[in-house]
Backbone as XML, in Angstrom:
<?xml version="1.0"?>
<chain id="A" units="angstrom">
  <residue number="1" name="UNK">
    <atom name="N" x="-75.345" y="78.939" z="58.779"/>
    <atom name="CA" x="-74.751" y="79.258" z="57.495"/>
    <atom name="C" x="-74.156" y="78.006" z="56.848"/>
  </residue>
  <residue number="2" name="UNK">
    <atom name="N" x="-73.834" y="77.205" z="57.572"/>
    <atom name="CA" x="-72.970" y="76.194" z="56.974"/>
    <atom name="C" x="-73.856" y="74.964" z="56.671"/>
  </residue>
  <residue number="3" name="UNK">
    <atom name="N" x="-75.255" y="74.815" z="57.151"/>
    <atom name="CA" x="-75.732" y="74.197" z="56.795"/>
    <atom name="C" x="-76.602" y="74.449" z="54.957"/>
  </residue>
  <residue number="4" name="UNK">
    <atom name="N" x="-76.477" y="75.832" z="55.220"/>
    <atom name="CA" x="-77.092" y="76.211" z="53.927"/>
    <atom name="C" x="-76.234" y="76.427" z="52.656"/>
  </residue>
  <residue number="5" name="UNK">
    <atom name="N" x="-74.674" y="76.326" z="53.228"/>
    <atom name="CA" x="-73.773" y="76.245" z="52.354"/>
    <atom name="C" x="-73.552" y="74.232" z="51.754"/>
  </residue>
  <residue number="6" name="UNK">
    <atom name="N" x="-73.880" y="73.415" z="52.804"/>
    <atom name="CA" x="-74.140" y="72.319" z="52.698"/>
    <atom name="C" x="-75.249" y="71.950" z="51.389"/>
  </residue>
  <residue number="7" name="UNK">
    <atom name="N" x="-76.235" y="72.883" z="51.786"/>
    <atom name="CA" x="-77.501" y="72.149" z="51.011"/>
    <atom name="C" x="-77.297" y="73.252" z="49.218"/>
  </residue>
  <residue number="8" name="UNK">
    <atom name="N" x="-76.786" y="73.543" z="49.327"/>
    <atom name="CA" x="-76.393" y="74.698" z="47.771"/>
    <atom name="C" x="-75.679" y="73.682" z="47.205"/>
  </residue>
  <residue number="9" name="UNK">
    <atom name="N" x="-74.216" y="73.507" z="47.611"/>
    <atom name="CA" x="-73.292" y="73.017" z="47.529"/>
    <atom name="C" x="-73.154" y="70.597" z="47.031"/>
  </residue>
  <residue number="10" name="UNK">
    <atom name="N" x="-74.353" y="70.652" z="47.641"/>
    <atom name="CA" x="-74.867" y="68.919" z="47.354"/>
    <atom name="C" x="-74.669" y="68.344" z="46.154"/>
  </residue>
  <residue number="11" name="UNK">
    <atom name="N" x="-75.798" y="69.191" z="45.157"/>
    <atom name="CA" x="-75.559" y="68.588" z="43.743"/>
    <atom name="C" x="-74.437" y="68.477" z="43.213"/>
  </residue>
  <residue number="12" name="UNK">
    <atom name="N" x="-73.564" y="69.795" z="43.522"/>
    <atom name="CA" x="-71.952" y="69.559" z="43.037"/>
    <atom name="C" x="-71.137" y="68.146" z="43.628"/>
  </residue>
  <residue number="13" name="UNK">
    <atom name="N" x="-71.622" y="68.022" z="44.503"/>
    <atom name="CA" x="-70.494" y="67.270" z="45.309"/>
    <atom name="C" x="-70.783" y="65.985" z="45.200"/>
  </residue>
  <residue number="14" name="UNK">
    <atom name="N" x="-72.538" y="65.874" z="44.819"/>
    <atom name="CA" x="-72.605" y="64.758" z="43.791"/>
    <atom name="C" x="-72.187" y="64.559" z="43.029"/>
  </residue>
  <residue number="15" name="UNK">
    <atom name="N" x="-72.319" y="65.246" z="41.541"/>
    <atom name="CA" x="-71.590" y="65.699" z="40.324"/>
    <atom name="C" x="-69.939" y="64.855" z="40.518"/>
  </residue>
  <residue number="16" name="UNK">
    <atom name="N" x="-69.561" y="65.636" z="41.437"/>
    <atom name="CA" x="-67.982" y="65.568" z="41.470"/>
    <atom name="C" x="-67.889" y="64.186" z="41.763"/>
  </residue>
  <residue number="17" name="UNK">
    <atom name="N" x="-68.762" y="63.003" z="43.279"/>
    <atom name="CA" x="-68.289" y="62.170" z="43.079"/>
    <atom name="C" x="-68.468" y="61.029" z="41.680"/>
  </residue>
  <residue number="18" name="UNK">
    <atom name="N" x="-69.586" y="61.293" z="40.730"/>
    <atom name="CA" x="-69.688" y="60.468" z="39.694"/>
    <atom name="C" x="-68.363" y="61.026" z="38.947"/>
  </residue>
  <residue number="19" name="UNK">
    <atom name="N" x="-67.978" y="62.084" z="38.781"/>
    <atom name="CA" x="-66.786" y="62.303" z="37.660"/>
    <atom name="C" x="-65.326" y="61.413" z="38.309"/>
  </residue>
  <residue number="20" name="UNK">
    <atom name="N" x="-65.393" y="61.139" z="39.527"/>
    <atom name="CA" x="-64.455" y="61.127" z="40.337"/>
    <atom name="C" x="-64.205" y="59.111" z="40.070"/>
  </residue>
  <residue number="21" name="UNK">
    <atom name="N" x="-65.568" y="58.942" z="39.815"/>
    <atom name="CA" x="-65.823" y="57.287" z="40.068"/>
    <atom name="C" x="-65.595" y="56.970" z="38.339"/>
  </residue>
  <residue number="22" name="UNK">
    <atom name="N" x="-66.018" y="57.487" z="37.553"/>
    <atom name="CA" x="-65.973" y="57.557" z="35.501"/>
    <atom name="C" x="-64.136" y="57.289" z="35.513"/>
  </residue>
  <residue number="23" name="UNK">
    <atom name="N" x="-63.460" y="58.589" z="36.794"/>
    <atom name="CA" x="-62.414" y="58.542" z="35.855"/>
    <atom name="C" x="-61.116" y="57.473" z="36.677"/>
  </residue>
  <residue number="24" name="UNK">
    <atom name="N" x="-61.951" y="56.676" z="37.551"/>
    <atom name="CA" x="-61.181" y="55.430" z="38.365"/>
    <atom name="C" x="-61.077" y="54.427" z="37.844"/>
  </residue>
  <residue number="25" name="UNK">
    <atom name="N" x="-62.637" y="54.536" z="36.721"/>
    <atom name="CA" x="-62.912" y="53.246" z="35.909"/>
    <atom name="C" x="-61.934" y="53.560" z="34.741"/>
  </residue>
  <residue number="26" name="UNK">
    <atom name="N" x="-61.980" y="54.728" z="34.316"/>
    <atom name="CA" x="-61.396" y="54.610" z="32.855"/>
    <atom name="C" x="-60.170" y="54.680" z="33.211"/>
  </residue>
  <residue number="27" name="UNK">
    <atom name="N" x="-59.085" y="54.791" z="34.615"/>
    <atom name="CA" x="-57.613" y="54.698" z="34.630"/>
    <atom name="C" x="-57.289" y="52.812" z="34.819"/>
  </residue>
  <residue number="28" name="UNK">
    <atom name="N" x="-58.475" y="52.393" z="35.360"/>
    <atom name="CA" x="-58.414" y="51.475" z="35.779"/>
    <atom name="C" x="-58.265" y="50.245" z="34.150"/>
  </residue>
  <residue number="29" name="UNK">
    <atom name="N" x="-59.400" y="50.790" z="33.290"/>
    <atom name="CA" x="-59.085" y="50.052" z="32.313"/>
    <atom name="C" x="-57.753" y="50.393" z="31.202"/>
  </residue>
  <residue number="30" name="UNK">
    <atom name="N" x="-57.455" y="51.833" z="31.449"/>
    <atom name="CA" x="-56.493" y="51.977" z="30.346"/>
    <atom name="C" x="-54.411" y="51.594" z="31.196"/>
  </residue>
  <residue number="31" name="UNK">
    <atom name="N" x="-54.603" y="51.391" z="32.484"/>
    <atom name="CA" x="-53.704" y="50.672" z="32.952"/>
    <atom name="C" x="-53.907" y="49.153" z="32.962"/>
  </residue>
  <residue number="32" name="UNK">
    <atom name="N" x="-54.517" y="48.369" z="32.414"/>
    <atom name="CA" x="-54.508" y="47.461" z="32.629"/>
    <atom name="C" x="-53.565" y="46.661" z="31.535"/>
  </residue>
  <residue number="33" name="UNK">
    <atom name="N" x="-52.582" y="45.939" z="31.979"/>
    <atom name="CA" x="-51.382" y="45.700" z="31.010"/>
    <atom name="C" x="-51.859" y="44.288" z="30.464"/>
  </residue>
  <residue number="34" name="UNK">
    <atom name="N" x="-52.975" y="43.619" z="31.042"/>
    <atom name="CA" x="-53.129" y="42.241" z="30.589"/>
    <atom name="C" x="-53.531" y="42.494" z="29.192"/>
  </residue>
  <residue number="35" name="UNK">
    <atom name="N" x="-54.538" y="43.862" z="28.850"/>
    <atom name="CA" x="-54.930" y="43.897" z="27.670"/>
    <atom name="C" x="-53.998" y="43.873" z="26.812"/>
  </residue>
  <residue number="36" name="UNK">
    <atom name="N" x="-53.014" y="44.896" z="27.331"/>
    <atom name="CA" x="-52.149" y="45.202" z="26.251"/>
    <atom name="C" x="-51.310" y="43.752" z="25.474"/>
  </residue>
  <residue number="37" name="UNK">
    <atom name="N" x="-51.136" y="43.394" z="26.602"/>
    <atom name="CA" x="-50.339" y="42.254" z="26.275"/>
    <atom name="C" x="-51.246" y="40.916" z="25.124"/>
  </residue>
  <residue number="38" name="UNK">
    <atom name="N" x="-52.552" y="40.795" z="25.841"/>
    <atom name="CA" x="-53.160" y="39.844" z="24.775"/>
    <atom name="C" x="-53.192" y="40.725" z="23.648"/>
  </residue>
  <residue number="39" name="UNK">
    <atom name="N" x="-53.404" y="41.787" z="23.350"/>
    <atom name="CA" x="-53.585" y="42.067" z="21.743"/>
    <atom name="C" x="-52.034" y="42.306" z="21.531"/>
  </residue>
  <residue number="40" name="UNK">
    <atom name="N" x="-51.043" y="42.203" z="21.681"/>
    <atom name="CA" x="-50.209" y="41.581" z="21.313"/>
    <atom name="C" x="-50.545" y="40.339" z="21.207"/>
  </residue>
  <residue number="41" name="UNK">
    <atom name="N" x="-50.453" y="39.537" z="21.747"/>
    <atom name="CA" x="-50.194" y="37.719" z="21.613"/>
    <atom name="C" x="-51.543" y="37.587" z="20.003"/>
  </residue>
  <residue number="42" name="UNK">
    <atom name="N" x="-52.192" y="38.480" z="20.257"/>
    <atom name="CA" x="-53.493" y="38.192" z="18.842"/>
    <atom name="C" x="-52.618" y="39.194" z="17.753"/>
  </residue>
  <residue number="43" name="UNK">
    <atom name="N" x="-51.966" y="39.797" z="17.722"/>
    <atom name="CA" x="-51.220" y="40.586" z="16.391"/>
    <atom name="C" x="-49.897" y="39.741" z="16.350"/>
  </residue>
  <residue number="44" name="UNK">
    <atom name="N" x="-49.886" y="38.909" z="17.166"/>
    <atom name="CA" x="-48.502" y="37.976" z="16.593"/>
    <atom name="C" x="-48.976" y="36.951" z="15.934"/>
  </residue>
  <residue number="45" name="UNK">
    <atom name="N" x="-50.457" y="36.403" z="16.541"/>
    <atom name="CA" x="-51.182" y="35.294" z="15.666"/>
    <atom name="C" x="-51.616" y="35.724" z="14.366"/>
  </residue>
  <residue number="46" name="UNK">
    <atom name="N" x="-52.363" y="37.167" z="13.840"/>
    <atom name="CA" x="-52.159" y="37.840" z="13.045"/>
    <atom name="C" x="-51.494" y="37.662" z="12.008"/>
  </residue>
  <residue number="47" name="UNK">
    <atom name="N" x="-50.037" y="37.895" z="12.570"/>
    <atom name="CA" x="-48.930" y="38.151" z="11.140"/>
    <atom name="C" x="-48.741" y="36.008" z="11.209"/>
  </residue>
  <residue number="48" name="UNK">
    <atom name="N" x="-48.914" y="35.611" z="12.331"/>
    <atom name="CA" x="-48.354" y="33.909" z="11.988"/>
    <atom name="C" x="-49.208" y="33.647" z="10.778"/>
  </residue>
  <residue number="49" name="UNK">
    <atom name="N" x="-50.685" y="33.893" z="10.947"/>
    <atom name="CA" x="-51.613" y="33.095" z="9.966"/>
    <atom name="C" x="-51.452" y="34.077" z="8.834"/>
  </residue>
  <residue number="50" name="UNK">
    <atom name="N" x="-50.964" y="35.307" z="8.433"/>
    <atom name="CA" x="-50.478" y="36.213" z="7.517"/>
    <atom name="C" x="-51.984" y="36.822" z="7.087"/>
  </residue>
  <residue number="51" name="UNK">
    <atom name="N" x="-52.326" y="37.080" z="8.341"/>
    <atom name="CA" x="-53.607" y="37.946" z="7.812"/>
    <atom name="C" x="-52.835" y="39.760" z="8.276"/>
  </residue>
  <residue number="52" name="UNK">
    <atom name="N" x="-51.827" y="39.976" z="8.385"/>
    <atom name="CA" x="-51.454" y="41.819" z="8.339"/>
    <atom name="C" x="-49.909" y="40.745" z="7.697"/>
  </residue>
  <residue number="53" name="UNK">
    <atom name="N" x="-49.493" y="42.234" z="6.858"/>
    <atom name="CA" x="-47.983" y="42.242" z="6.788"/>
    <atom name="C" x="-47.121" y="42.380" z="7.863"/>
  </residue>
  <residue number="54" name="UNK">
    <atom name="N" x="-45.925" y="42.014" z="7.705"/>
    <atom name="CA" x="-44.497" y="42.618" z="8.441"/>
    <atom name="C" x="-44.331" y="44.290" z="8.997"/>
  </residue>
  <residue number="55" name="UNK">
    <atom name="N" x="-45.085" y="44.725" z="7.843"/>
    <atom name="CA" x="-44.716" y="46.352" z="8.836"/>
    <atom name="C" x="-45.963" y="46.824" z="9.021"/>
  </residue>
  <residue number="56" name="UNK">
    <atom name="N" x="-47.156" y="46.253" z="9.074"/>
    <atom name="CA" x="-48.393" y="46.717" z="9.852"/>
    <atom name="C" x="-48.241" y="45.730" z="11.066"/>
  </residue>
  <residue number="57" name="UNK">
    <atom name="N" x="-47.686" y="44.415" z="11.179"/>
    <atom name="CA" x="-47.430" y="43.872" z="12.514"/>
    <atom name="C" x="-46.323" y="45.112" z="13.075"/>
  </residue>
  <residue number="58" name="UNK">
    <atom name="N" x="-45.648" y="45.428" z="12.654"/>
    <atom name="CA" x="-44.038" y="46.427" z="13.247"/>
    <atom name="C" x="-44.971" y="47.749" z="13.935"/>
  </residue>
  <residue number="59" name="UNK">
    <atom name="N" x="-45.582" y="48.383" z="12.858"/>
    <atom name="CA" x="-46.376" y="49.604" z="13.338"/>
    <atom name="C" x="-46.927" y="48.835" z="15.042"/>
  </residue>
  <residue number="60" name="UNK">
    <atom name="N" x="-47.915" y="48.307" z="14.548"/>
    <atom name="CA" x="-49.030" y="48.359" z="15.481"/>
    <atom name="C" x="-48.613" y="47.723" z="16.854"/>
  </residue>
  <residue number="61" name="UNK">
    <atom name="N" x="-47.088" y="46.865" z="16.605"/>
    <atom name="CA" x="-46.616" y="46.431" z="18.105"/>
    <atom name="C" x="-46.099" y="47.620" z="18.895"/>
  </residue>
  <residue number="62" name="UNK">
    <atom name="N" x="-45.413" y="48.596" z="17.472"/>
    <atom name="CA" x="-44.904" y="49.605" z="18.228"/>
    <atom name="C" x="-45.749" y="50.615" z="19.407"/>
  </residue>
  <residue number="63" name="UNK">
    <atom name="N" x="-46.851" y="50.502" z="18.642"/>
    <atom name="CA" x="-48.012" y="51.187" z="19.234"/>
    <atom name="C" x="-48.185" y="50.875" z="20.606"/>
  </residue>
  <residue number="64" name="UNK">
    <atom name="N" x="-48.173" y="49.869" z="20.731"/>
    <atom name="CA" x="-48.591" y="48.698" z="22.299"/>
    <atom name="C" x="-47.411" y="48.668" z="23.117"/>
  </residue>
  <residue number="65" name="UNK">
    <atom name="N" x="-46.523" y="48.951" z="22.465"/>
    <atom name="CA" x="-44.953" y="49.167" z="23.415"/>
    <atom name="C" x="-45.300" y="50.148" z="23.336"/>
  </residue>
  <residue number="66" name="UNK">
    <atom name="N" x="-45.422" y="51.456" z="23.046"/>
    <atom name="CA" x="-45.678" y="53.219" z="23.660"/>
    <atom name="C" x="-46.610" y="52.875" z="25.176"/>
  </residue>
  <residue number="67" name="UNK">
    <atom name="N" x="-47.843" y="52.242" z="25.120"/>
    <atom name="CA" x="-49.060" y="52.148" z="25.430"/>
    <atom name="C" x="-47.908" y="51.380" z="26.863"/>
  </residue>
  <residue number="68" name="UNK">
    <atom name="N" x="-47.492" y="50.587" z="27.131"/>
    <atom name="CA" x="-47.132" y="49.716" z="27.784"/>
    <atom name="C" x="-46.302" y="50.438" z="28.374"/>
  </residue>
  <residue number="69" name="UNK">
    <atom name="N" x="-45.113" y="51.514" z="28.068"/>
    <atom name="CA" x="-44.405" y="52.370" z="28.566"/>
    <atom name="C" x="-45.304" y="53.537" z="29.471"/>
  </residue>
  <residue number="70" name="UNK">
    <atom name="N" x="-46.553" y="54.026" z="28.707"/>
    <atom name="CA" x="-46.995" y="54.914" z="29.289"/>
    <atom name="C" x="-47.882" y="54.079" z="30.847"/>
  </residue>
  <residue number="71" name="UNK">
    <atom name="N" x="-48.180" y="53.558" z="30.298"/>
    <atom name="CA" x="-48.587" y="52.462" z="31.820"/>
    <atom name="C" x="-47.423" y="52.245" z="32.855"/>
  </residue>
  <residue number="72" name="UNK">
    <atom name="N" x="-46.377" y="52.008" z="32.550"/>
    <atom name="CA" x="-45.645" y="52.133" z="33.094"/>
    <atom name="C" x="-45.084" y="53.591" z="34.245"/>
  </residue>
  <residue number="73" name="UNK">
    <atom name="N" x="-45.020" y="54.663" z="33.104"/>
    <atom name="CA" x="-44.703" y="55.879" z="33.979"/>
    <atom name="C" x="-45.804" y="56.106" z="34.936"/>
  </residue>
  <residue number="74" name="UNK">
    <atom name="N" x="-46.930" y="56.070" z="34.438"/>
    <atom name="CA" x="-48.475" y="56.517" z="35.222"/>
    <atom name="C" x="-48.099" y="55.619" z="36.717"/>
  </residue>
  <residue number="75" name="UNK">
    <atom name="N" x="-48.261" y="54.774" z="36.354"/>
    <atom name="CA" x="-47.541" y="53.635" z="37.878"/>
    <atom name="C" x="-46.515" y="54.119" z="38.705"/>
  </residue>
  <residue number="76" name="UNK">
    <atom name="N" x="-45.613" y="54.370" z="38.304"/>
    <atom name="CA" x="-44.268" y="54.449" z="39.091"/>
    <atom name="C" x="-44.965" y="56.525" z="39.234"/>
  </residue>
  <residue number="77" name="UNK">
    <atom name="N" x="-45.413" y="57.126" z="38.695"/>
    <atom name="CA" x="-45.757" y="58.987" z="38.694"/>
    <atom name="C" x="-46.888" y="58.504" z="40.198"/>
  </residue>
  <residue number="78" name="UNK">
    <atom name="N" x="-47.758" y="57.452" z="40.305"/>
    <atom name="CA" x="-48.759" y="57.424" z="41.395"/>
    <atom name="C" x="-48.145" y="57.029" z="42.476"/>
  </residue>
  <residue number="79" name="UNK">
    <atom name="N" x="-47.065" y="56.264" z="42.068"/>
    <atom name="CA" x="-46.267" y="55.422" z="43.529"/>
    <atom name="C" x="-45.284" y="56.743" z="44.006"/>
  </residue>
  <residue number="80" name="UNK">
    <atom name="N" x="-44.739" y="57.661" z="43.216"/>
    <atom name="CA" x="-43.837" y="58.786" z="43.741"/>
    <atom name="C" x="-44.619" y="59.573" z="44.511"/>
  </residue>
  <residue number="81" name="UNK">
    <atom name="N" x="-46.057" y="60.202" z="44.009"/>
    <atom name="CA" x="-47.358" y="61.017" z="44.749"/>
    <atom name="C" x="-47.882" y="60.097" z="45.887"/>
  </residue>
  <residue number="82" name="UNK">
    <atom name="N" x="-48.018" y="59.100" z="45.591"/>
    <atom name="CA" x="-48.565" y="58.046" z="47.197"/>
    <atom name="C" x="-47.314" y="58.510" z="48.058"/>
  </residue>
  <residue number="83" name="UNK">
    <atom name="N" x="-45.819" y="58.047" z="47.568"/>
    <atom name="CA" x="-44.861" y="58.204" z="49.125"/>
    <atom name="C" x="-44.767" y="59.943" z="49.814"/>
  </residue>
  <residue number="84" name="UNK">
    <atom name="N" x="-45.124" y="60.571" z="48.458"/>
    <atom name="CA" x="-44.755" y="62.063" z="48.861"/>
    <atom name="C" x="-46.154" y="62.333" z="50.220"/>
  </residue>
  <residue number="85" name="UNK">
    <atom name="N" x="-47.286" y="61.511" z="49.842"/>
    <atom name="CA" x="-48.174" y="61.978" z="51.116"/>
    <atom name="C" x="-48.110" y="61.505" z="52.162"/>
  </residue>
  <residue number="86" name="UNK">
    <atom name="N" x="-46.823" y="60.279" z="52.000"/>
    <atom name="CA" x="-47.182" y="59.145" z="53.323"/>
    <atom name="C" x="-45.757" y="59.831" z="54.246"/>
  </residue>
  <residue number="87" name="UNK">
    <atom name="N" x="-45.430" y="60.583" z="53.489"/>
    <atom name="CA" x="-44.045" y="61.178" z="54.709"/>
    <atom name="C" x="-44.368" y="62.474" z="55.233"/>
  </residue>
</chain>
């Protein structure tokens, strides 16, 4: 029985590991703080050479500080779930 529950059961468990691997890549790139940080350092060059105004530089840093906070919690929310399994 369990072998035939094996062979039913395959394609899913394929399935599951590609969704599983899509969504390692996409945490992997949307934690990544280096980005955040260079498009800052390019929206400060931005407003230097005065290609955006003062409050489309204000908006859009604000934006990247949310972005930078939420990277933040996601980090410290995975490090609380990592210790909760390691005890």
């Amino acid at each position: 029985m369990f072998i035939v529950d094996d062979i039913l059961l395959s394609p899913f468990k394929g399935l599951m590991f590609v969704f599983k691997e899509i969504h390692k890549e996409v945490m992997k790139e949307f934690c990544d703080e280096e980005k955040v940080y260079e498009e800052l350092r390019r929206l400060q060059y931005l407003l230097d050479i005065g290609e955006i105004s003062e409050k489309m530089y204000e908006r859009m840093e604000n934006t990247l500080i949310e972005r930078l906070q939420e990277i933040e919690e996601y980090k410290e929310q995975m490090e609380e779930e990592s210790d909760e399994y390691s005890e």
